[in-house]
Structure formats: C-alpha cells, structure tokens
C-alpha positions in Angstrom: 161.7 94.8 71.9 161.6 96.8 75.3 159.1 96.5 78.0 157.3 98.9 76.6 156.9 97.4 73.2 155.8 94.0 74.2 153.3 95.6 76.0 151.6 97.2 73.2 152.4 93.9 71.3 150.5 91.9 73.7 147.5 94.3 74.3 147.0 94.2 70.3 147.1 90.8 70.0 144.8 90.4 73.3 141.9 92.7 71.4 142.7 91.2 68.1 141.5 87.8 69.4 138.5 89.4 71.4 137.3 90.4 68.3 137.6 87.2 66.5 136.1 85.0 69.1 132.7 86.0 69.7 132.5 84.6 73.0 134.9 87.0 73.9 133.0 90.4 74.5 133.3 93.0 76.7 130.0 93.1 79.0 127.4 95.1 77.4 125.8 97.6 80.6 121.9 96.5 81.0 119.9 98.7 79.2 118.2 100.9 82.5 121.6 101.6 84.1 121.8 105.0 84.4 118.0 105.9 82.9 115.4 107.7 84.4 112.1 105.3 84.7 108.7 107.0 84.7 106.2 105.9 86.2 102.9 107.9 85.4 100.0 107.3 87.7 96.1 108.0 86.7 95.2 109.4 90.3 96.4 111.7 92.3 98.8 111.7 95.2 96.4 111.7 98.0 94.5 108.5 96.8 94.5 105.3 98.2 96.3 103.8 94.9 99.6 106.4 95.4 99.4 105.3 98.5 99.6 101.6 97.2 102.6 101.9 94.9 105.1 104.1 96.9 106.2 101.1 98.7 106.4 99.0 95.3 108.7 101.6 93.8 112.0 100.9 95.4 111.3 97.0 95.0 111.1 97.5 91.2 113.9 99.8 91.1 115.8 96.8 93.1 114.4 94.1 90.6 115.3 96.3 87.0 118.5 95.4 86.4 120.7 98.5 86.0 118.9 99.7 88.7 116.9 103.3 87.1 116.1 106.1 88.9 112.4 105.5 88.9 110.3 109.3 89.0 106.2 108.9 90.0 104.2 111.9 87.7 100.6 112.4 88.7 98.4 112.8 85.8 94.9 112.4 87.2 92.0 113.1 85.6 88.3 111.7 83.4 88.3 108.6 85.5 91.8 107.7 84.6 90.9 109.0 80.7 93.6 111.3 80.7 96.9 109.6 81.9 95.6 106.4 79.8 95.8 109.1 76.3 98.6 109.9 77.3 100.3 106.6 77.2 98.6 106.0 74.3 98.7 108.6 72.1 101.8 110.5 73.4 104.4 108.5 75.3 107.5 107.5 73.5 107.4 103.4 73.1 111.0 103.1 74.5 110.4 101.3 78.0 111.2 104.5 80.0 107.7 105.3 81.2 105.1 102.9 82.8 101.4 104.0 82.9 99.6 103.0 86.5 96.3 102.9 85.4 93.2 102.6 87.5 90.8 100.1 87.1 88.0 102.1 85.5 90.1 102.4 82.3 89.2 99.3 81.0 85.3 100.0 81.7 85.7 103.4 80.3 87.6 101.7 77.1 84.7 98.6 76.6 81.7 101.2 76.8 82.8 103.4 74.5 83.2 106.3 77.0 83.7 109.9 75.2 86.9 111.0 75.5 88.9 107.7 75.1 91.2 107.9 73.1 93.2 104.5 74.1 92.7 100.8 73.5 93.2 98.4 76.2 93.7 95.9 73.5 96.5 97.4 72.3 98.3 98.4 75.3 100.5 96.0 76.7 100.5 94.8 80.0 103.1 94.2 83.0 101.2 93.3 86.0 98.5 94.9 88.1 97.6 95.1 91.4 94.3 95.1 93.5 93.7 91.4 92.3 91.4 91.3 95.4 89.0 94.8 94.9 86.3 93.8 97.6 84.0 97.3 96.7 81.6 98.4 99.5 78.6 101.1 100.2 78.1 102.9 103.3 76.5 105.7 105.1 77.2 107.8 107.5 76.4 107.0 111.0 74.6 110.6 111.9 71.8 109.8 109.1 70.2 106.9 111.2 70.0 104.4 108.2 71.1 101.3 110.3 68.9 98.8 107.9 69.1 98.1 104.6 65.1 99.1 104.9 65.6 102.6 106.5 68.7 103.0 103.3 66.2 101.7 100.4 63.5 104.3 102.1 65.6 107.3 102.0 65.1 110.0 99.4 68.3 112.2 97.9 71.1 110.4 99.4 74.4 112.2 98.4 77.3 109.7 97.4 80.0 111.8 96.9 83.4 110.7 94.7 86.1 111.7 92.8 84.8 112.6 89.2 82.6 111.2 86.8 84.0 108.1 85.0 86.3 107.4 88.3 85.9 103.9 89.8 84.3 104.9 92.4 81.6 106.9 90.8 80.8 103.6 88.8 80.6 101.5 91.5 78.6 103.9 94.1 76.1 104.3 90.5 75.7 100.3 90.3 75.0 99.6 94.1 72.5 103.1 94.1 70.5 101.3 90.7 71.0 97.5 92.0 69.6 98.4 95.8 67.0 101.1 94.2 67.4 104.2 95.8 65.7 106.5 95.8 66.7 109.7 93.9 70.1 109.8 94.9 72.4 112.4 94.4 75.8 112.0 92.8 78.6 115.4 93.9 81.9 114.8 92.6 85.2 117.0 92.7 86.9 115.0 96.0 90.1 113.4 96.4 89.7 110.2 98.6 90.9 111.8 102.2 88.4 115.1 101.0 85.8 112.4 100.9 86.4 111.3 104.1 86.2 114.5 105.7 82.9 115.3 103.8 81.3 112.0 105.1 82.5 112.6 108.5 81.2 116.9 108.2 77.5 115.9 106.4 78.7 117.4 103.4 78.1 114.4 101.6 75.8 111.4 103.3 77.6 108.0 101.7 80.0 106.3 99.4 81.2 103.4 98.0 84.7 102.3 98.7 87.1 100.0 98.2 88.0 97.8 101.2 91.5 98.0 101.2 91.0 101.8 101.4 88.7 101.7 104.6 90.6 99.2 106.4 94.5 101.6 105.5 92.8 104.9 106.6 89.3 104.2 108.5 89.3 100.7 110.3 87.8 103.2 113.4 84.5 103.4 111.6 83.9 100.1 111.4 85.4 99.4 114.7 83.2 102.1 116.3 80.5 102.0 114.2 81.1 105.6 113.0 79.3 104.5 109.4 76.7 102.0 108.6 78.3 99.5 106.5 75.1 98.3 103.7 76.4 95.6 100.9 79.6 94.8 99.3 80.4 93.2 95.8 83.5 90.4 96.5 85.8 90.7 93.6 87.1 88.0 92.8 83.2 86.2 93.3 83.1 84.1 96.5 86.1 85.0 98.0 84.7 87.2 101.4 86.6 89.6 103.2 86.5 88.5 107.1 85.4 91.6 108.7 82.8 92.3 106.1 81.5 88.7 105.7 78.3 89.8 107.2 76.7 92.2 104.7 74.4 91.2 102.0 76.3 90.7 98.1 74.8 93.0 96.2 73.4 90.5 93.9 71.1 89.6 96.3 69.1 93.0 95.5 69.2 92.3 92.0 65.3 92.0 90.6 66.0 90.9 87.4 68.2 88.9 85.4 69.9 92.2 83.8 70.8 93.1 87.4 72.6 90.2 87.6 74.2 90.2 84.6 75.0 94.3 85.4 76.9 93.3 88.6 78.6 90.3 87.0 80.1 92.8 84.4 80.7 95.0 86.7 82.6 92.4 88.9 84.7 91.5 85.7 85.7 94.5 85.2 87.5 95.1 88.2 89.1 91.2 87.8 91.7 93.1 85.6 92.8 95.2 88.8 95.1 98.3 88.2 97.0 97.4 85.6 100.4 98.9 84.7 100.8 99.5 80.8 103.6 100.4 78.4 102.7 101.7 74.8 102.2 99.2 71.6 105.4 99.4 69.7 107.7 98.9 72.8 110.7 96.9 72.1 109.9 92.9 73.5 113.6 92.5 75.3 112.5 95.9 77.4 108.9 94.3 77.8 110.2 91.6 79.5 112.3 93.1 81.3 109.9 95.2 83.0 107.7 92.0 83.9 110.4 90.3 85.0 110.8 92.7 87.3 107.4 93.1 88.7 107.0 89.3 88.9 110.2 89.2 91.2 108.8 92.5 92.7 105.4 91.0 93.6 106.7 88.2 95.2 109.6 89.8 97.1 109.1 89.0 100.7 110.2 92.0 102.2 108.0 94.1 100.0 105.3 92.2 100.8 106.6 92.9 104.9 106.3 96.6 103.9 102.8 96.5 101.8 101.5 94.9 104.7 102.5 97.2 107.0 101.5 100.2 105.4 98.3 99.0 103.6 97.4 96.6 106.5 96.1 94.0 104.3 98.2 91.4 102.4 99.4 92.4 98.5 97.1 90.7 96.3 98.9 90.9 92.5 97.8 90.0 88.9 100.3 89.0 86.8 100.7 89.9 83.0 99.4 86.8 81.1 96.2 87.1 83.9 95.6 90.5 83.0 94.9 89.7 79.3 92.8 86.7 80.3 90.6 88.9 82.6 90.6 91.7 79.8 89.8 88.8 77.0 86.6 86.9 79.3 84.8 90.3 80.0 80.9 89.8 79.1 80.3 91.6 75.7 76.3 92.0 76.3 75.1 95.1 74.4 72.2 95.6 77.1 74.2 95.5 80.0 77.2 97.3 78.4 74.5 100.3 77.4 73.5 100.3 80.9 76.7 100.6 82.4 77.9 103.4 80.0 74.6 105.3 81.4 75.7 104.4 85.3 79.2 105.5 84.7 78.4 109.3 82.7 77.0 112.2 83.9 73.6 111.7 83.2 70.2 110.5 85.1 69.6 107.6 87.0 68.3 105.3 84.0 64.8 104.1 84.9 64.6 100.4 86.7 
C-alpha cells in the first residue's frame, strides 16, 4: 500500500472501533450552544424588577453551558396575568424561553382572579428572587400627615400604582383596609419612575412600595424626609430592615383576628418572591440545566458585587425546591382568600 492508502486504512479502522466502543464518542455540543434564550419578563422595562435582572442576565448566560444568547421581551400587563398566559398557554415547552414573573401571579392564581388562565401548580419553577420583599406605605411630605393619627384621619387619600391586580395595588389595598383609611382612592396606569414623579408633583398623595425599590432610586426621601414613611410588612416575618426598623408592622393595626390572618396571607404570598417559570411539559435534562444555572448564578460572587452595586442592597434568592414549599404552605382560608380577591380587583373598599 502507499502513504495514501494506509491512511485511509487507518482512519477506517480508527472510526470502525469508535463505533464499537461506546466509550468512544465524539463530544456531543451542550444543548444551548448556539440557541437563542428568552427570557420574558411580566413588567415593563422601567420597573424596579427589569432593573433587578439586567445584571443577572450575563451571569446566567455565563452559567448555561453552551453559553445562549439570552434576549429580555417585555410583556407587561393584568398584574403579571398576561406574560404568565402566555407561558402557559402559548410558549413552546422546549427550554428556550424563561418566564420572570412577578410576585402577584401566584395571588392572582390562588384567588381565582378573572383572567388567569395559568396554574402555578403546574408551572415549574427555577429560582426566584426578592426572597427578602420588605413592602412599605408612605405619603408625601407636602400633605402634613407626619403621624400615624393625622394618616388614619385623612379622607380620599390617592395611592397611586401600576394597574389593578399588580403587586403593588394589592399591597397599598391591604395596608389602606388593615390601617382603616378613610375613603381612599386607588389611580392606576403608572410605571414605577411615573409614580415617582406623581408623588413628588401631588398628582397622586401616597403608595406602597417595596423597599428595595426606595432604597435603588429614592434613599433621598428617607434621608431628607421628602415622604412620611407610615408602616411596613417584613417579608420574610421578623426579619427588619435596618433603616425602617422604626415603623409600626402593620399587624399591629389589625382589629380582628381576620386582619391578622389577611396580612399573614398576604405575607405568604410574597414568600414565593418573583419566581422564574418554564412551561409543564419541558424536557427534565433542560429543567436542570436551567436551575443549575441559576443556583451557580445566585451565588456567583461577582454578580452578587454587581447586584449590590446597582440595587444597593444585598441579592436575596429563593431557590427552586423553596419556591414550591412557599407555594405548597400558603393559608387556604376561604374568608381571607374572598377578602383578598376583593382588595386586589377593581372594586370598592369591602366594608371593615
């Protein structure tokens, strides 16, 4: 035989015995190399929770092996009602597109919320964030409500938000029906920055908020006292937030044993954080693969350098199996469930 020949010879024989020893394989390429990731988040761009996952992005693009190109959609919208259809109904169950949902979707889902068309126990779960949600209620300084007393006296306070069914509409309708106000007012249509600028104009007189959102944008106001800071709800129970440590839980204004058990729900339902979904039906190796990912991601320390230095708190994450457990040990009380489906519509004030 020439050179030639035996070349040939050998290169058969060589892939011959590749294919008989199964241990002999060529690498197989991870399954994300080269994909396209989507990442579809419930709010829009301007909101303290796009805010809160650009600097995850590139960490989870780092910790996917195969390394995707990973593309944000905004699809916000009913409280977080229409990206969570979406990801239900309409999203192909292939481990190319994540849903980041907001937190209310799993209230929205548990009250039996018109226009849900999802179910959180179906969904399957990667992680979450926000696993500390510290929510509070303030005022604007101009009004002159500097006491709880002077707040609780007030008639027609305006507590502006995003849209019915948002988290923040929820949560400003519990502390307005826990701390009794008096015929307050409820304007929607704002992104979180619009709200801002409304408080700050008198358009709209007070909000609640998370923590993490006042201390990233608006650390002046409490600094300079530009609002009146009134109550907060810790989430997780018990576990204070050092420059809020002073004001009154808002269980404290709670004149019944359903108002307890109404903030305690609500409380729970925010122990689930945001949580980031894929459909039912997506394949377990790409399941895994995606937690994987965000555990590694969540505990990465120079993502946690760069949450810190754009959020200015520290990154408080929930993992997967944590998110079920908080989703499973959420108080099933008719009662309290009724009333919270009436706190987070459109509707009246119910009657205390």
């Amino acid at each position: 035989m020439n050179n030639h020949s035996n070349t040939v010879f050998i290169l058969g024989v060589l892939l011959g015995l590749m294919h008989l020893l199964p241990g002999v394989v060529p690498a197989q390429a991870p399954f994300y190399q080269g994909k396209t990731l989507t990442v579809i988040l419930s709010t829009d761009p301007a909101g303290t929770s796009s805010v809160r996952l650009r600097p995850l992005i590139p960490y989870l693009r780092k910790h996917i092996p195969g390394n995707p190109t990973i593309v944000v959609d905004y699809m916000e919208g009913g409280g977080g009602r229409k990206a969570a259809n979406h990801i239900f109904r309409s999203v192909r169950a292939d481990g190319l597109t994540v849903g980041a949902l907001s937190g209310s979707v799993i209230a929205l889902s548990l009250l039996g919320e018109s226009g849900v068309m999802y179910d959180i126990n179906k969904l399957i779960y990667l992680g979450a964030t926000e696993g500390i949600a510290h929510q509070v209620f303030y005022t604007r300084k101009e009004l002159g409500l500097d006491s709880l007393e002077k707040v609780r006296a007030a008639t027609g306070i305006r507590l502006g938000s995003q849209s019915v069914g948002h988290s923040g509409y929820i949560a400003g309708r519990v502390f307005a029906y826990v701390m009794g106000l008096k015929e307050p007012k409820f304007p929607t249509g704002y992104t979180g920055p619009e709200l801002d600028v409304a408080l700050l104009s008198g358009e709209i007189d007070a909000r609640s908020n998370l923590v993490t959102s006042v201390m990233m944008r608006n650390s002046d106001w409490l600094d300079k006292g530009i609002m009146n800071f009134h109550a907060i709800v810790n989430i997780p129970k018990g576990e204070k937030h050092p420059r809020f440590a002073n004001l009154p839980e808002l269980e404290s204004f709670a004149r019944s044993d359903t108002d307890r058990k109404l903030v305690t729900v609500f409380r729970s339902f925010r122990n689930a954080g945001a949580p980031f979904v894929v459909p039912a039906g997506t394949p377990k190796d790409r399941v895994e693969i995606l937690r994987e990912a965000m555990r590694r991601a969540f505990k990465d320390p120079e993502f946690l350098a760069d949450y810190k230095k754009i959020i200015r708190e520290d990154f408080e994450p929930i993992l997967p199996d944590e998110v079920d457990k908080a989703i499973r040990e959420i108080p099933r009380e008719p009662e309290v469930n009724e009333l919270i489906r009436k706190l987070s519509g459109a509707g009246p004030m119910p009657p205390r």
